[in-house]
Each structure stands twice: as C-alpha cells, then as structure tokens.
C-alpha positions as CSV (number, residue, x, y, z in Angstrom):
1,X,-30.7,-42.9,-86.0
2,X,-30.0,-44.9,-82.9
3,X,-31.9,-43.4,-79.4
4,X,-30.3,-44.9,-76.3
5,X,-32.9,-46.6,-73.5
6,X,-35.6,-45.3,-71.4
7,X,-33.2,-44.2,-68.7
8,X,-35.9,-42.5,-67.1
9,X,-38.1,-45.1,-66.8
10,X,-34.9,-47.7,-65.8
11,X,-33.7,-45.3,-62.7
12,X,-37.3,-45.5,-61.4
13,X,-37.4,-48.7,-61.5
14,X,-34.4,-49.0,-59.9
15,X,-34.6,-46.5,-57.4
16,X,-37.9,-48.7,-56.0
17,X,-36.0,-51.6,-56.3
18,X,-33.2,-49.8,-53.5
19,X,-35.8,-49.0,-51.6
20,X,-37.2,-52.3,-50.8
21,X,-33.4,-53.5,-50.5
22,X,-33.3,-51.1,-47.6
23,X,-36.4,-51.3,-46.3
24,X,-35.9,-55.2,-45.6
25,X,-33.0,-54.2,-43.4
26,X,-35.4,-53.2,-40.9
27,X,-36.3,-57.0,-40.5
28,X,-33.0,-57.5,-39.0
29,X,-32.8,-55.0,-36.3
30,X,-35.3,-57.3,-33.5
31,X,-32.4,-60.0,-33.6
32,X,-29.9,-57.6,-32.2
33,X,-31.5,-58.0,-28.7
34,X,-30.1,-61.2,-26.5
35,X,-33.9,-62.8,-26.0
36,X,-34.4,-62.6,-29.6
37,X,-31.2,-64.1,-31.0
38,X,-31.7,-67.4,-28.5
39,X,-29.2,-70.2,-30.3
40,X,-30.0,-74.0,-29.8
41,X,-26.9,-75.0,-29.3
42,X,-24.7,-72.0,-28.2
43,X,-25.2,-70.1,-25.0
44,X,-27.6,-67.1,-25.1
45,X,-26.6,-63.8,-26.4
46,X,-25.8,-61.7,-23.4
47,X,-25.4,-57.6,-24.3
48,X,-27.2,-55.5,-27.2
49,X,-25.2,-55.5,-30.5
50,X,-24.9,-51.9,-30.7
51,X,-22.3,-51.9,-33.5
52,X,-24.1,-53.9,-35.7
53,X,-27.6,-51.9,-35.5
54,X,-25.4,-48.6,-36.7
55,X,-24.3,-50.8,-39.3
56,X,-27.8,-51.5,-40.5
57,X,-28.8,-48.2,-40.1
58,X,-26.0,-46.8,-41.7
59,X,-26.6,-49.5,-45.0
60,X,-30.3,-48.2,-44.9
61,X,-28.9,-44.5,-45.1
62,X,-27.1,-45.4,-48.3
63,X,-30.3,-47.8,-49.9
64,X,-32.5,-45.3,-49.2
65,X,-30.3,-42.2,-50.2
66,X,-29.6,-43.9,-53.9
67,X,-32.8,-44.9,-54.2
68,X,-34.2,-41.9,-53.9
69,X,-31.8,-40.4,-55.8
70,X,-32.2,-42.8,-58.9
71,X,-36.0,-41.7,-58.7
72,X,-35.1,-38.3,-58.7
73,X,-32.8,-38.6,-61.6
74,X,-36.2,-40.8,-63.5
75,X,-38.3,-37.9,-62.1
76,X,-38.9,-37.1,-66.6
77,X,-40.3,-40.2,-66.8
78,X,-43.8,-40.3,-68.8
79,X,-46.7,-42.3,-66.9
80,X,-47.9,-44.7,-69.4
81,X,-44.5,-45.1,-71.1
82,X,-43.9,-48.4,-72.3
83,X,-41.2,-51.1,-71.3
84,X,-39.5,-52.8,-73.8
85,X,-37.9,-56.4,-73.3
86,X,-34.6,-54.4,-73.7
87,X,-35.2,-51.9,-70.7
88,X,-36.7,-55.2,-68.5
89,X,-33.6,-56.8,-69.4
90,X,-31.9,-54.2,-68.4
91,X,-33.7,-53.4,-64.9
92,X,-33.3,-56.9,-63.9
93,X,-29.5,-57.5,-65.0
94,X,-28.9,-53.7,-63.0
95,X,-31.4,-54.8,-59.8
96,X,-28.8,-58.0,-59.2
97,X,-26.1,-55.6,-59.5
98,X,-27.7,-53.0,-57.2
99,X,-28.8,-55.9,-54.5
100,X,-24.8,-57.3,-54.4
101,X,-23.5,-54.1,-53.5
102,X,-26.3,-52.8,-51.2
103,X,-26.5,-56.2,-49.4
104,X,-22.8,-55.8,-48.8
105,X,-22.8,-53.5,-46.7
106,X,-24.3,-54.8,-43.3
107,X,-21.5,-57.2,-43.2
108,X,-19.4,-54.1,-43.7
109,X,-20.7,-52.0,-41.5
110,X,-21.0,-53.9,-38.6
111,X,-18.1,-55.1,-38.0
112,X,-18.1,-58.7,-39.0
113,X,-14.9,-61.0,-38.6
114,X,-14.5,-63.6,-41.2
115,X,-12.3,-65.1,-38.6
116,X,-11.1,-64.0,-35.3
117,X,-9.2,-61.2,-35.8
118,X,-10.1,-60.5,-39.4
119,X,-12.7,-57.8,-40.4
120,X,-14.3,-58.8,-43.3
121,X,-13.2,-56.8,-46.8
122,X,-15.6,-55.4,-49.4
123,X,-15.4,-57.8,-51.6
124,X,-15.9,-60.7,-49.3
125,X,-18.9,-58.8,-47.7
126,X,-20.3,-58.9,-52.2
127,X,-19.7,-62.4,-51.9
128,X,-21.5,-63.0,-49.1
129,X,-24.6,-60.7,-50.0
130,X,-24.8,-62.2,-53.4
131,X,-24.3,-66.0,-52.3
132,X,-27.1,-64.9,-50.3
133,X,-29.3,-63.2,-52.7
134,X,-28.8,-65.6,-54.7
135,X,-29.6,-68.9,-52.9
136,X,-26.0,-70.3,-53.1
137,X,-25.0,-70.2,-49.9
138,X,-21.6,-70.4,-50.4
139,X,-19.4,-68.7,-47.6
140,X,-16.2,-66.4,-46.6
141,X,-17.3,-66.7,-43.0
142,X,-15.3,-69.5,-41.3
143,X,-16.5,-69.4,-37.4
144,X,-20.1,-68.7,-37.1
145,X,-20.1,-70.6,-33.6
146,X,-18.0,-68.0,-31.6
147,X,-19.6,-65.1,-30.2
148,X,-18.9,-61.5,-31.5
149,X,-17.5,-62.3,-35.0
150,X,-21.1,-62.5,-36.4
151,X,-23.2,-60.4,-34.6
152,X,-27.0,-62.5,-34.3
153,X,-28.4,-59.6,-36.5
154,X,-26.2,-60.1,-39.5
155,X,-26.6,-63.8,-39.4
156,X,-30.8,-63.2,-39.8
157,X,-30.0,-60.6,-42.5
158,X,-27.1,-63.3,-44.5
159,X,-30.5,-65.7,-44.4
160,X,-33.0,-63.1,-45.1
161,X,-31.3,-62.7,-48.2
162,X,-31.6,-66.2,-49.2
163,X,-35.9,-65.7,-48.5
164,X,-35.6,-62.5,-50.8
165,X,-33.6,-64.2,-53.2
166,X,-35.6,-67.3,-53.3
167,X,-38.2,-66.3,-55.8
168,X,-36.3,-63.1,-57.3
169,X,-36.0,-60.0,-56.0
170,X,-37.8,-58.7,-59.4
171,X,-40.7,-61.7,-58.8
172,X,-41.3,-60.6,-55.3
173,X,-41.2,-56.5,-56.4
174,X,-43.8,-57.9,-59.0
175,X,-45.9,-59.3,-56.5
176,X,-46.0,-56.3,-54.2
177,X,-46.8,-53.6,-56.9
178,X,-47.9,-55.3,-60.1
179,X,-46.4,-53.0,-62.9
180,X,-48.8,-55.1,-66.2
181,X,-47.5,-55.8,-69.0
182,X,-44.1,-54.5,-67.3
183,X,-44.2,-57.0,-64.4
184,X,-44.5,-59.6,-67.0
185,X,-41.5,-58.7,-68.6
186,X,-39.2,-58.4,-65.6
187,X,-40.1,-61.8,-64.6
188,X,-39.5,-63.3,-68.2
189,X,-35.9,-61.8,-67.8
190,X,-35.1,-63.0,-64.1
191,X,-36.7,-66.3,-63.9
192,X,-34.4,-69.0,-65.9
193,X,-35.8,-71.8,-67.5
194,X,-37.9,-72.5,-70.8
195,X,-41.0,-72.9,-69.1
196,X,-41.8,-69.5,-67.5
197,X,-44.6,-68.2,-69.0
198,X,-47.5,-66.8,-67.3
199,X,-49.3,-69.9,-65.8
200,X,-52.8,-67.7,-65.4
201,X,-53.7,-64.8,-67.3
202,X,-52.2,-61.7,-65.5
203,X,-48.6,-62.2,-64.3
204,X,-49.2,-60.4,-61.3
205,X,-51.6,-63.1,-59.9
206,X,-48.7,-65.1,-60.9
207,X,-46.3,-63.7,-59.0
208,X,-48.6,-63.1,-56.1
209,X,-49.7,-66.8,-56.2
210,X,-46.0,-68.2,-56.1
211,X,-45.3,-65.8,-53.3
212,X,-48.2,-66.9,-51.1
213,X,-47.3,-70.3,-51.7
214,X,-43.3,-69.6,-51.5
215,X,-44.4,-67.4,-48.2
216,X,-46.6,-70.3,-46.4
217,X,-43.9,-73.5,-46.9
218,X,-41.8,-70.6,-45.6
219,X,-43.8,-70.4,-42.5
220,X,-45.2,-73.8,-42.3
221,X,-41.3,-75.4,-42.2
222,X,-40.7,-72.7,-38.9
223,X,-43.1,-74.2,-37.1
224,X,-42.3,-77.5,-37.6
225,X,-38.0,-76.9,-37.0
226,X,-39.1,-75.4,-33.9
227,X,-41.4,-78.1,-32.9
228,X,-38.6,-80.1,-33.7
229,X,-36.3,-78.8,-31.1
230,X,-34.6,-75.8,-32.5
231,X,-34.9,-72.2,-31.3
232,X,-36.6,-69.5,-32.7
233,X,-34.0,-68.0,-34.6
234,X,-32.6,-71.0,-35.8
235,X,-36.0,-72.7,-37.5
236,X,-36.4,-69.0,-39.2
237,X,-32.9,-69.2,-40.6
238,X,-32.9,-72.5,-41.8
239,X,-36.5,-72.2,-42.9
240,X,-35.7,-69.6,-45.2
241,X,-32.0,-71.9,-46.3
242,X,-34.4,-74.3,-47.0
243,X,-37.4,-73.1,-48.9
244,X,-34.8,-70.9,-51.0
245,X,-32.7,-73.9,-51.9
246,X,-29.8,-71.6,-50.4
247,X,-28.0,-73.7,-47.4
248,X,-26.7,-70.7,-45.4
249,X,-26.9,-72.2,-41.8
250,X,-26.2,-70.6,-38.4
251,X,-23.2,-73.2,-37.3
252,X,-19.9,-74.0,-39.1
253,X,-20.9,-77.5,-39.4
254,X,-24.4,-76.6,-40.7
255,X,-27.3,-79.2,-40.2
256,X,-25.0,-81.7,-39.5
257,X,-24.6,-79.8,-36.4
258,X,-28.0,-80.9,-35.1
259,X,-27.5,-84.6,-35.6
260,X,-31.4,-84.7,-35.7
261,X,-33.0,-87.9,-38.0
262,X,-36.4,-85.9,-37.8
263,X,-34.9,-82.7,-38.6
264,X,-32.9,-84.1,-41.6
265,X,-36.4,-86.2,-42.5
266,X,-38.2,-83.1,-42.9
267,X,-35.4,-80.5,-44.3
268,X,-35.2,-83.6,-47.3
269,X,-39.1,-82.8,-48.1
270,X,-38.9,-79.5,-48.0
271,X,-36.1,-79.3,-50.1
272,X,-38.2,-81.7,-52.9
273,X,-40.8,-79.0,-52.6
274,X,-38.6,-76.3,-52.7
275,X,-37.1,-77.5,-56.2
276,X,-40.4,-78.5,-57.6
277,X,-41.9,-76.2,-60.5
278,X,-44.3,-73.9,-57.8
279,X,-47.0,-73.8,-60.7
280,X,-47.6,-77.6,-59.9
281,X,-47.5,-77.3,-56.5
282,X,-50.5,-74.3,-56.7
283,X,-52.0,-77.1,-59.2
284,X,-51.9,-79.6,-56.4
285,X,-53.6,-76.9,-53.9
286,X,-56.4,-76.6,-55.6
287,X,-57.1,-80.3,-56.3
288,X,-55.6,-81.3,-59.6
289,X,-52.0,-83.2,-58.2
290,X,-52.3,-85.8,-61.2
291,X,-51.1,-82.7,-63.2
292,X,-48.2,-83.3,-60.9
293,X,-47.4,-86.5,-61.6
294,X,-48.2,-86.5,-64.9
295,X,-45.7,-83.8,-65.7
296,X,-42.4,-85.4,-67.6
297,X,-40.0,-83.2,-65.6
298,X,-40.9,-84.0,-62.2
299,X,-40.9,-87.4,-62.9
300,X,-37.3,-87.0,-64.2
301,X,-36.8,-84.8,-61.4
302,X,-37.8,-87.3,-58.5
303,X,-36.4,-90.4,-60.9
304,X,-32.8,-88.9,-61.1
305,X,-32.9,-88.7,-57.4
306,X,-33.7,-91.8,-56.7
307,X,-31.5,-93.7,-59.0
308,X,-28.6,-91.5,-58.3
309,X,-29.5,-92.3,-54.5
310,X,-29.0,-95.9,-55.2
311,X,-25.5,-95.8,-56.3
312,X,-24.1,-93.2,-53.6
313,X,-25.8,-95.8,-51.4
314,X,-24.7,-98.5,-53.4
315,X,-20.9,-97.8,-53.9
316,X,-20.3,-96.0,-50.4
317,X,-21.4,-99.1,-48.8
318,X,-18.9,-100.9,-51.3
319,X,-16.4,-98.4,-50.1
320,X,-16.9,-98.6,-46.7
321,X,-17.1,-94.6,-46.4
322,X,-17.7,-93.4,-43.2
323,X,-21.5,-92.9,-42.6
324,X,-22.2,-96.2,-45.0
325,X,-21.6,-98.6,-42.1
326,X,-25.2,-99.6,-42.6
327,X,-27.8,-99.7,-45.1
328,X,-30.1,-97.5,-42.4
329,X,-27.0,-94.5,-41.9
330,X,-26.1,-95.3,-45.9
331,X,-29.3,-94.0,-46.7
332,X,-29.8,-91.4,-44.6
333,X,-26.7,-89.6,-45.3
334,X,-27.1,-90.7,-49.1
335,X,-30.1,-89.2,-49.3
336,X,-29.9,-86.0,-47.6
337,X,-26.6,-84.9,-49.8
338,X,-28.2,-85.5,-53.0
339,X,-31.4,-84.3,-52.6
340,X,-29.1,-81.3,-51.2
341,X,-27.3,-81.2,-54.2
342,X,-29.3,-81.8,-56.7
343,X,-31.9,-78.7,-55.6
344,X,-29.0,-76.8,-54.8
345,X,-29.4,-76.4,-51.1
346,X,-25.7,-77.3,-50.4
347,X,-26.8,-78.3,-46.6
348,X,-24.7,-80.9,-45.6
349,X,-24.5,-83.7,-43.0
350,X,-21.4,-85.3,-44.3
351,X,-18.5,-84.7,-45.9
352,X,-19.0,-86.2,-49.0
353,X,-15.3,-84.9,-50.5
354,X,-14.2,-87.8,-48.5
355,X,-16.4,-90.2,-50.3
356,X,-15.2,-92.8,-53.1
357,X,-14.7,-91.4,-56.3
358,X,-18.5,-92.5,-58.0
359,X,-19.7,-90.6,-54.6
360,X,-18.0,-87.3,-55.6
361,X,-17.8,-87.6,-59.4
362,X,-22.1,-88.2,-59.6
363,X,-22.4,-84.9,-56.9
364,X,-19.8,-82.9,-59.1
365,X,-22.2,-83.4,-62.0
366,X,-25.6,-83.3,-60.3
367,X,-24.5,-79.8,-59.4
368,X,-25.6,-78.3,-63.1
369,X,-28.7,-80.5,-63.1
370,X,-30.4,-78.5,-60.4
371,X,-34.4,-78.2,-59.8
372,X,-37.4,-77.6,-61.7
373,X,-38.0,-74.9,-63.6
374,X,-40.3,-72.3,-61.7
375,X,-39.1,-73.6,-58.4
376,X,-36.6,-72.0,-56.2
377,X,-33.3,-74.2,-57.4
378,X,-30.4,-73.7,-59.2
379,X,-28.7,-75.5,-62.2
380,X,-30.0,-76.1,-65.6
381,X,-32.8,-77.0,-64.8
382,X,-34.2,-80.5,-64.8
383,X,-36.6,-79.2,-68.2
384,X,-33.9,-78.9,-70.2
385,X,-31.9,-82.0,-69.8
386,X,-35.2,-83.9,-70.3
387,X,-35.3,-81.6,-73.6
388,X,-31.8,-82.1,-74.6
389,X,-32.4,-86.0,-74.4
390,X,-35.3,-85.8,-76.5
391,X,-33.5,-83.7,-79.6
392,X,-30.5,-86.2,-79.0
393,X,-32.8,-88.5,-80.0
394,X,-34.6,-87.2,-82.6
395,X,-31.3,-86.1,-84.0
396,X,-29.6,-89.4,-83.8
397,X,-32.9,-91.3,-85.4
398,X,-32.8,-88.3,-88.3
399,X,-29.0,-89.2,-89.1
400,X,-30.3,-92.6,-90.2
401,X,-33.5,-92.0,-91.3
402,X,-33.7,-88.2,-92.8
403,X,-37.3,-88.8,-94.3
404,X,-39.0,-89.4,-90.9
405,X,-40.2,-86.5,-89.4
406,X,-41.2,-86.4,-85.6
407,X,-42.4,-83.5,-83.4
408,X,-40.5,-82.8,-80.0
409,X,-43.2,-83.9,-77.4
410,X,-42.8,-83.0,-73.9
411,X,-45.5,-85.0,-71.3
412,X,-47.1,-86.3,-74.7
413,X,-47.4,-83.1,-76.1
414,X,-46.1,-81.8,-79.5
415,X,-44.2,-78.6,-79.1
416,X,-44.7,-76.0,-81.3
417,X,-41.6,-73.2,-80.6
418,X,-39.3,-74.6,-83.6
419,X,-37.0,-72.4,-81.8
420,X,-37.1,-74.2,-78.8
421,X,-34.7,-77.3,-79.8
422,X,-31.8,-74.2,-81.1
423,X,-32.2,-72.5,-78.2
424,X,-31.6,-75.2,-75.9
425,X,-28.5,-76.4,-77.5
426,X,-27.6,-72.9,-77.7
427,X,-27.4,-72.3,-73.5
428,X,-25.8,-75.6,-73.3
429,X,-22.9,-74.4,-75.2
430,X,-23.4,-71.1,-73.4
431,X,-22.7,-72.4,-69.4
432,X,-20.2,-74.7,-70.7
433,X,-18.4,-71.7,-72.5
434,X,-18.7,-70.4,-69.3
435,X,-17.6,-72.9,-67.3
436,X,-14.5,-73.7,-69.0
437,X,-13.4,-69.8,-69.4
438,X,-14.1,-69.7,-66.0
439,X,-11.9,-73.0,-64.5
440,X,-8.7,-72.1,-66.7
441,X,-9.1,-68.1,-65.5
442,X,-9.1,-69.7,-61.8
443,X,-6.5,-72.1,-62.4
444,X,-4.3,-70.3,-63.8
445,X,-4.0,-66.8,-61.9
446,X,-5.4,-68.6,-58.5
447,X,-1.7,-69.0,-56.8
448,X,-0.8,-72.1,-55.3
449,X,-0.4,-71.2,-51.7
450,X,-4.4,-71.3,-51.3
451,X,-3.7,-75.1,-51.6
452,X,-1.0,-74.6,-48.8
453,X,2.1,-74.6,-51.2
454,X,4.2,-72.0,-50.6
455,X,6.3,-71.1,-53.9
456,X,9.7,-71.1,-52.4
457,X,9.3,-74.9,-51.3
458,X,9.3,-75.7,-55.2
459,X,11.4,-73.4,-56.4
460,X,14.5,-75.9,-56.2
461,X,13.1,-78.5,-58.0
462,X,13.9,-81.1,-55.7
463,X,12.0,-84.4,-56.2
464,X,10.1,-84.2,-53.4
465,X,9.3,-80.6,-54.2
466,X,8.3,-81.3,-57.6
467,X,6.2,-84.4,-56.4
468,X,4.5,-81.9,-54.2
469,X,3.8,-79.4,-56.6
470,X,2.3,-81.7,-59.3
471,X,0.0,-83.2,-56.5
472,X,-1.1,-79.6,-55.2
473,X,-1.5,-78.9,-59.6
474,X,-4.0,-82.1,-59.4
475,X,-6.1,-81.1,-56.6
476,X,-6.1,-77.8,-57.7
477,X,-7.6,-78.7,-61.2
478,X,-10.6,-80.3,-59.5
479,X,-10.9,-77.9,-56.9
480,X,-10.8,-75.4,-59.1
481,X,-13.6,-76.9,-61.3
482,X,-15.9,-77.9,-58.2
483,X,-16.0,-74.2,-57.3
484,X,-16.8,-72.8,-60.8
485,X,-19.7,-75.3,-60.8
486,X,-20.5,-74.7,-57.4
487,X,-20.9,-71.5,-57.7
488,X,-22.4,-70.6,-61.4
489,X,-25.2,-73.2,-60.3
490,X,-25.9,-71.8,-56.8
491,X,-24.5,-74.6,-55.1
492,X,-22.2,-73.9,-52.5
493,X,-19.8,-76.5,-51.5
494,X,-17.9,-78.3,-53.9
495,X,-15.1,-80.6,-53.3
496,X,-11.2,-80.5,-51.6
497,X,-11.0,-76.8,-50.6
498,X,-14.5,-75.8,-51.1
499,X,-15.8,-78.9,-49.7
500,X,-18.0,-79.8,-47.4
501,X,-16.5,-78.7,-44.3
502,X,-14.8,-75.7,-45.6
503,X,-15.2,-72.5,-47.8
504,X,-14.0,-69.9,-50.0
505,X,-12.3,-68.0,-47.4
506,X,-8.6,-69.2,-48.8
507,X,-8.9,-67.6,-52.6
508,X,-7.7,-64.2,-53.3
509,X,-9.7,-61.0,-53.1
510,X,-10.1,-61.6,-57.3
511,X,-11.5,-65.3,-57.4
512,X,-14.2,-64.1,-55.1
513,X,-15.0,-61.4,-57.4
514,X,-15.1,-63.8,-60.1
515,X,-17.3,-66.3,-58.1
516,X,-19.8,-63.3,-57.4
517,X,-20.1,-63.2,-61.2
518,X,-20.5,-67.0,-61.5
519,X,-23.3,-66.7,-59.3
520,X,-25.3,-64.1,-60.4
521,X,-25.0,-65.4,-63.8
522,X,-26.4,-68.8,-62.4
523,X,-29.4,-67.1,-60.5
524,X,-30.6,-64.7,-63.5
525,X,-31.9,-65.7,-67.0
526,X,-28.1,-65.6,-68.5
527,X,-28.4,-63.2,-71.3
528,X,-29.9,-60.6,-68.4
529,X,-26.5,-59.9,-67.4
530,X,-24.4,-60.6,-70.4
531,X,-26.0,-58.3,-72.6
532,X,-25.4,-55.5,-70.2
533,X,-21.6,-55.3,-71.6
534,X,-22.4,-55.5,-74.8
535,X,-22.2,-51.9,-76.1
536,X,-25.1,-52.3,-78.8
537,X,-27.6,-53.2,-76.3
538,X,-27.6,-49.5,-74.7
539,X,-28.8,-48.4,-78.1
540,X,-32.4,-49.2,-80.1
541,X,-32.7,-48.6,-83.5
C-alpha cells in the first residue's frame, strides 16, 4: 500500500528555511537611514524611511510566524529519520516556492511604486522577489532614479536576494547547519548541471567551501567598486549583481549609468569568475590552476566568448552600430554584453536590441548557453553543450560505422554513467518543450496593446491598419520569444520590449506570473519543480 511523504520531516525543513528568509530581512533595515543609503550619482537621502522599515518588520512577522508554525506542525518528526531523494526534492522545489512569496512582501509592504503613482501589485512584487532570488534580474520597476518610489531599503533587499540566491538558498542553508547525508541531497536537487557531485568527501565542507569562496569575491569586488568611485551602497549592490550573475542595479540605466572603463573592466572579470565552475576556482586557491585550464568546459566556456566576441565586434563595426565607431569602443561595448549575457548577468552598457541582426540573433541564443556548471550562472550550462556535441558526434560517426565503438570522454576521460548521453538529450528536449509551450501561451493570450496597438485601430481592416497589425504580430513573435528565454535562463533583458533599456512592466498581471515560473524553473534542477504537480510523486510505494 502507498504511504504519502515524511510531511513531518518536510515542514521542518521548511519552517527553518522561513526563518532564515526572515531573518535576512534584518540586513536591510541599516539602509533605511539617509547616511547609510549615500547614492553616487543621485543626491543623498534626506528623512528616515519609516514606511518601508514597518514593511520589513511586518514581512518578518509573517516569515517568522509560518515558520514557526511549519515547525510546529513537523513537531512528530523522529530525530534520525531519513531523507529520501523524494522528500529533498520536495523541500527544495517547496523552499523556491516559499522564498517567492515571502520575498514579496517587502516590496508590498512598503509601499513601493513601480512607477510614479503606481503601487506595486502582488504579483509584480513575486516577480521581483523571484527575479531576485533567482539571479535574473529582470524587472517591474521602471524608475529607480526618483526618490520615494523605491525606498533605499528595498533596493539593498531586491539585491540581497540576488547574494542569497547566488549559490541557492538550500546550498547556503547547507552551509550554515550541515544536515549529512540530508544536506547532500538538497544540493543534488537545487544545483543544475551534470557535474554536481560532492567535490570533497562531506558535502557540507562543500557547501561551506563554495560559500567562503562565493562570500570573499563577494567582498573582495566591494572594495574594489568603491575604490573605483562608487558609494557604499552602490559597490554592495552591484557586488552582490555581480558575483550572483543577477544584474539588478540601482539606476534605470544600470552600469551603463556609470560610464566607467575601469568599472566595466573589472565588473567583465568578475562576471568570468562568477560563471566559472567554483570547484575550479577553490582548485586554483590551493595551487593546482592547471586543473583549471585543463578542464574541457572552461576552455569551451572562455573559447565561446571570445569567438562570439569577434563577430559582435566584427559585424557591428560592419554595421556601423552605435558604440562600434571604433575598434577600442567596439570592443569594449562587445565585450561587456556578451560576457553579460553569456553568464547571465544581464548588466548592460548598451542597447544591443538596436544592434544589426548577427548582434542580436548570437545574444538571443547565447542566452540558453549560460555558465559553468557549479558556478553561479544560468542557462544550460556550458557542460552540456560540450556533451551534446560529443554524442552528436559519436552518433553521426555510429550511423556510418555501427561496428566502431567509442567511449564519451570529457577532458580525456572516458565516462562511465551510460545514462549520461540519454539524459542529456532528454533535458534538451525538456527546456525546448518548455520553451516553445511557453512562447505560443505568451503570444497568443498576451494582447496586443502591450506592443502599443490598441484593438479598435485594427478593427476596420484598413490597409494601414492591417499593415500595422501584422508588423506589431512580428515584433511580438520575437519579443515574445526573447522574454521566455530571458527569463527561463535567468537572463533578464531580452530584445524590443524587454530589451535593454526597458522591462516587463507592460505584460499583464498573468505573463508575469508565467515568467515567475520560467524563472524558477531555470534556477532549480528542473524536475525539482515539475514533479511537485505530478500527483504520484506525493505517494512512495
């Protein structure tokens, strides 16, 4: 007979996880005071956000009150009872869940204006606490730089998400309290990527050993922004945009806003470090960096990026884009948005939407390549295109020659899973399933008038109406399938409406609610969150 989960031991667990969701507020409430909330380029804060600190307080009330309640409803829970992959599944599918509501409510709270005028809805306020948990750093908020529709407070907690959400919010509970053979589970199910198994024997050293290092680029890239010219508050912020490959920044026009060579310079390095697998960069601590460069995915990783480089440099100088007036400005602006792209950062310095159509085309695709797996990036990860290249080969070589049998070898290594090479393929079809459900769900129930059609223009059918709709129908097609991939790889900005410049501000209450989905889905191991609707799951045999 069919027994259902350990929902003792999964309301625990998820009652601690509220708990350090709400005790991370408290991180927020020094930045409510003017000397502590000093912008670089905005004048100084001058009066206590008092709204916004009862709006903190009030989201702590409510983190704290269900997480004690979840721990009171585990209270039967056995010491010593055992976690299956099914209940760590379960806890880390329900802890992403749990962190997108919870985060929400600040913004709620506290009175935050998406614009001027416009207090930001619930579901806008999920958006932004789950673009920020997890590192996509896409936004509803379309005027940071005018004071009082984001209190300073708010805007440190929309980034401290992206430094919680960097590693996982299960990684970094890992870290803190260990949990054994548990831990090791929870982390299998957060972190996505084939390559996640426990680089040292316990997984808690692991986690704490990615944390430390996560925690000191973290620190190290303050220093430096702020050394660099920026305040304070800004080098935290973008510190942690950085390091988390999220992109949330503290002006509309993000680091562009700085025009700053150095700063750019040193956000591009930290961004390669950010999306580089963090078991090779504790490798290269300790003295072993050959490991580093010996590694087949970091070469592809730093290879992709400098070849695509070439041609955005290449054919925007061909297409006399603006910011490719010179090989010098080419380059710089070249570089920064693909490097930005390609880890999933989303920064921006330029608007490449206005780029030629190689520009745009080789970002829209970039966007599901992402980082490195065990890094802080988004996408597929960089592991399994390598992989997928490899069993493209060895299957096109076995159509012509059946007899010859060759292992899959990864950095001149035979791999042994003879799973792996299925389950590739098998989440390849999986985010494209995705994708696709996803872009024809959007175009087809977005309504036109977020492209700035209003129905009633068309509805006569005159030429030039119809000449208008069809062209609003073709930016809406790509639009539509920038911000899907945007989105369910935890970029941010995409292209035409979600570009650059822009945001998601202009969909409908139900997109957003959609793109929150996307984006979870893209931060968690996919099947973490999927199998939660899947009735069977609930049970074990």
């Amino acid at each position: 007979m069919a027994s259902l989960l350990n929902f003792p031991l999964l309301l625990r667990f998820l009652g601690t996880i509220c708990l350090l969701i709400g005790a991370s507020m408290s991180f927020s409430f020094p930045f409510a005071f003017p000397m502590m909330a000093e912008r670089t380029h905005l004048p100084p804060a001058t009066a206590f956000e008092q709204r916004a600190t009862y709006g903190l307080l009030a989201s702590m009330a409510v983190c704290f009150s269900v997480g004690f309640l979840f721990r009171f409803l585990g209270r039967s829970h056995r010491q010593g009872s055992h976690l299956f992959r099914k209940e760590a599944m379960a806890i880390v599918g329900l802890s992403w869940v749990c962190a997108t509501i919870l985060g929400a409510l600040p913004y709620y709270f506290s009175g935050t204006q998406t614009a001027a005028g416009m207090p930001i809805t619930f579901i806008e306020s999920m958006f932004e606490s789950q673009s920020g948990f997890s590192t996509t750093g896409a936004t509803v908020l379309t005027d940071l730089d005018t004071p009082g529709l984001v209190p300073h407070c708010i805007l440190f907690w929309r980034s401290w998400t992206h430094f919680l959400g960097g590693l996982g919010i299960v990684v970094l509970f890992v870290a803190i309290l260990g949990q054994g053979s548990a831990g090791k589970a929870m982390m299998r199910a957060e972190m996505p990527g084939p390559t996640k198994d426990g680089s040292m024997p316990r997984m808690q050293h692991t986690a704490l050993v990615f944390a430390a290092i996560y925690l000191g680029l973290n620190i190290l890239l303050t220093i430096i922004y702020f050394f660099e010219g920026m305040s304070a508050f800004d080098a935290l912020c973008h510190a942690f945009g950085t390091m988390a490959t999220g992109g949330f920044s503290t002006y509309n026009r993000s680091l562009g806003g700085f025009d700053s060579p150095l700063i750019e310079s040193t956000t591009i390095g930290f961004m390669v470090l950010a999306g580089t697998n963090f078991t090779l960069l504790y490798l290269s601590l300790i003295g072993r960096p050959r490991r580093m460069l010996r590694d087949a995915e970091f070469r592809a990783y730093i290879g992709i990026i400098a070849i695509v480089t070439a041609g955005v440099v290449f054919f925007g100088m061909r297409a006399h884009d603006e910011g490719f007036s010179t090989l010098t400005s080419a380059f710089r602006n070249g570089l920064f948005q693909v490097v930005s792209v390609m880890t999933t950062t989303g920064y921006g310095t330029a608007d490449f939407d206005h780029w030629n159509n190689f520009g745009r085309g080789i970002l829209l695709l970039l966007m599901f390549v992402g980082g490195c797996a065990g890094s802080t990036g988004g996408g597929l990860k960089v592991i399994r295109i390598v992989l997928f290249c490899k069993i493209l080969r060895l299957e096109m070589e076995r159509a012509h020659r059946p007899r010859v049998i060759r292992p899959l070898r990864i950095s001149g290594q035979a791999v042994d899973d003879p799973t792996l090479a299925h389950n590739i393929l098998l989440y390849f079809c999986l985010v494209l399933a995705i994708f696709v459900v996803s872009w024809l769900a959007l175009v087809t129930f977005e309504p036109n008038s977020t492209w700035g059609v209003v129905e009633s223009s068309v509805a006569n059918q005159s030429e030039q109406g119809k000449e208008l709709l069809k062209g609003t129908l073709d930016d809406k097609l790509v639009d539509c399938a920038s911000a899907v991939a945007a989105t369910l790889n935890n970029i941010g900005p995409g292209l035409g409406v979600v570009g650059a410049t822009r945001n998601y501000a202009g969909f409908s209450q139900g997109a957003k609610l959609l793109f929150v989905w996307l984006m979870v889905l893209g931060r968690v191991e996919i099947f973490s969150v999927l199998l939660l609707f899947v009735p069977s799951f609930w049970r074990r045999a």
